[in-house]
N, C-alpha and C positions, 0 to 999 in steps of 0.2 A: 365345647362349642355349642353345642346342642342345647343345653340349660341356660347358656350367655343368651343366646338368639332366641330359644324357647321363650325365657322370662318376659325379654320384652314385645316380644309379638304376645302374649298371653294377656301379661298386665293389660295392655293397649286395648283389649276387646273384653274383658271382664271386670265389670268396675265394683264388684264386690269382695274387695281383697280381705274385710274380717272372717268370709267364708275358707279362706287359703289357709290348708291346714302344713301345705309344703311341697316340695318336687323333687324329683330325683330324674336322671336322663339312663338311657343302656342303649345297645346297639340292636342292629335289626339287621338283616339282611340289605334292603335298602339302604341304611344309612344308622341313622338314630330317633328315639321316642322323647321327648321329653314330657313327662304327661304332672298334674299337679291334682293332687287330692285334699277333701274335702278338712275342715276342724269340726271332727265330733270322733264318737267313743267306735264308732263305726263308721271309718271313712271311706270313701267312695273318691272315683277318678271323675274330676269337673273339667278338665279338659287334655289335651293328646295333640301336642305339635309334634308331626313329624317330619322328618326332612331326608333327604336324599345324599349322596354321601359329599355335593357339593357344600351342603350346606345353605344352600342361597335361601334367604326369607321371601325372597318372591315367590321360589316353588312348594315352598315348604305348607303341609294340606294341616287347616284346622279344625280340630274338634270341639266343640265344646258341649257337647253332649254328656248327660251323667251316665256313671256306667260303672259297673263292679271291676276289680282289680283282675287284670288274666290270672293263670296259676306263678306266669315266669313275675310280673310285679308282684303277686302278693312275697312271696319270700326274696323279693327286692326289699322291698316295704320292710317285712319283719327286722331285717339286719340292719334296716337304717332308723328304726326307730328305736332297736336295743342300744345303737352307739348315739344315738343324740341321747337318750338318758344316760348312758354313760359318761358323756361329754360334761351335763350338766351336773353329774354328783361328784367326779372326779378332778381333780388337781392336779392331775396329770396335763390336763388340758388346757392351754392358755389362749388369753384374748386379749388383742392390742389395738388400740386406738385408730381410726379410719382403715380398718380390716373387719372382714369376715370369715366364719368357719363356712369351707363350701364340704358337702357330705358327699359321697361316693359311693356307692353302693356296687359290688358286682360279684355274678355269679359266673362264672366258668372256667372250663377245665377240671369241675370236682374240687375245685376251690372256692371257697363262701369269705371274701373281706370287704369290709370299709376302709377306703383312704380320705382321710381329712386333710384340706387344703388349706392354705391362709387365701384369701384372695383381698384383692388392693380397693378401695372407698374411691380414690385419687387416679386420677387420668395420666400417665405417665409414668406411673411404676408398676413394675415385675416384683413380686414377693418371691424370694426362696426361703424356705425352711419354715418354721413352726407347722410342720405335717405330722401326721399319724397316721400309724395304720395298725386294725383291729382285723383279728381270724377270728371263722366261726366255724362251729362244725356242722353236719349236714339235717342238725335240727334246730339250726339258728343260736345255738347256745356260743356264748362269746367266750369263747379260749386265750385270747391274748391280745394285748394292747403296747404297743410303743411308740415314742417319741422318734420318728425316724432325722431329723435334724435336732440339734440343742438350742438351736438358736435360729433368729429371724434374719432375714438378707431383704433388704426393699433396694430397688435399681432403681434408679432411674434412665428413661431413656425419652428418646427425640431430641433433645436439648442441642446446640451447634456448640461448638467448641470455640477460642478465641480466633482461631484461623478461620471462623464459618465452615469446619467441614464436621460431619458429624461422627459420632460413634457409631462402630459397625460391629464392635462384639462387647461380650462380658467375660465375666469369671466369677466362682465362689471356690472358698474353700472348705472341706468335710473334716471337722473332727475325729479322733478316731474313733469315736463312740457313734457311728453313722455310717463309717463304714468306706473300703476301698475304692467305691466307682458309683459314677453318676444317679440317682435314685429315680423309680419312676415315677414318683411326684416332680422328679426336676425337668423330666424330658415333658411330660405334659404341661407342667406351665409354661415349658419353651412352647413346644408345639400350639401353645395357645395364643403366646405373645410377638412371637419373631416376627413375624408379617407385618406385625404392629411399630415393631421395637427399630427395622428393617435390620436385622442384624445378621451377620454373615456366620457366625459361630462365637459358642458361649463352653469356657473351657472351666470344668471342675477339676482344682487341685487336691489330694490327701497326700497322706504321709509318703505313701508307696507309689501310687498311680497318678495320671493326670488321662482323665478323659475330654475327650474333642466332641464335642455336637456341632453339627455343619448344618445350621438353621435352613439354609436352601436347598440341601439335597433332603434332611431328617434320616442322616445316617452316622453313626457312632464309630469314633474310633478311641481303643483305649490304649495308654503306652507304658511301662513303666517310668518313674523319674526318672530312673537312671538310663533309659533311653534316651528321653526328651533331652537328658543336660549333653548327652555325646552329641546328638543333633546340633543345637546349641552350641557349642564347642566345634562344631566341623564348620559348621554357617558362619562364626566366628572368625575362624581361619581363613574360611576363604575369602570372606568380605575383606579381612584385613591384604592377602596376598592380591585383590585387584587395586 
């Protein structure tokens, strides 16, 4: 959220975008930073939106002052520019047509990863899948890389249906190669689009599980199938017995 609203409050008041060497957003206490640094062999931070944990661009304080990296950005910085070189020499890494790779950078809990996102070119769609996500160790050194979906999912939403009423959820399903339950790539693209999407819940199917995200509350329920189908089967019955 912070990078979405950062970019365009930024771009809007810096009209030297050949200077823009790139951005990256983290958390604060307050809320979130999103600051974007310089294009040179030594870059430097040209500006610093920050915002409060509503998010609102009215409150949100700008910087655009030059200024060296704190200690907590510079080794933001280092693990997000070891995986954009990685992104670009590796085939690991795919890129599709009216999409973006968004970078992610984060440091905590003693844990050093990049998550990479698909993000959407087009007003109206949610991307799931084509993510990554990179470990590092606590001298930036890249330990490991994987495809955490195999495949790309683009939604659409807002559209009415033939009755004029609309959609209020989704669903994807997980390969088994991606794993039992919902990913954190999947909750944050929610958490970034539902308000948007207005969607009440977005439900990930695998082989084994089915997990529930409840877009209005942003709380997770997981079940296995073979729960869900007895449910299923009870609701069944009883709709039939009225």
């Amino acid at each position: 959220m912070a990078s979405w609203y950062g970019t365009d409050i930024f771009l809007a008041q810096h009209k030297d975008q050949e200077s823009i060497g790139g951005y990256f957003s983290y958390p604060t206490k307050e809320g979130a930073n999103c600051i974007f640094f310089s294009k040179s062999e030594a870059p430097t931070v040209i500006g610093t939106i920050a915002f409060d944990s509503t998010y609102n661009v009215k409150t949100a304080r700008v910087g655009l002052e030059s200024r060296r990296f704190t200690a907590e950005e510079a080794q933001l910085y280092a693990i997000r520019a070891t995986a954009l070189a990685t992104m670009r020499a590796d085939t690991l890494f795919k890129t599709y047509r009216n999409t973006n790779l968004n970078i992610i950078p984060l440091i905590a809990n003693g844990e050093r990863k990049v998550y990479v996102l698909t993000g959407p070119q087009q007003n109206g769609v949610v991307i799931f899948g084509n993510d990554y996500l990179m470990t590092f160790d606590a001298n930036n050194k890249l330990l490991k890389k994987r495809r955490l979906h195999k495949n790309i999912i683009p939604i659409e939403y807002g559209r009415s249906l033939p009755d004029s009423s609309t959609v209020e959820g989704a669903m994807h399903s997980h390969l088994p190669e991606t794993g039992d339950f919902i990913t954190a790539t999947d909750i944050c693209t929610l958490m970034l689009y539902e308000k948007f999407a207005k969607w009440k819940q977005h439900t990930v199917v695998s082989p084994s599980y089915v997990s529930i995200w409840n877009c209005q509350t942003d709380e997770l329920v997981v079940l296995t199938k073979k729960a869900v189908e007895r449910i299923n089967k009870y609701q069944q019955k009883n709709h039939f017995v009225r």
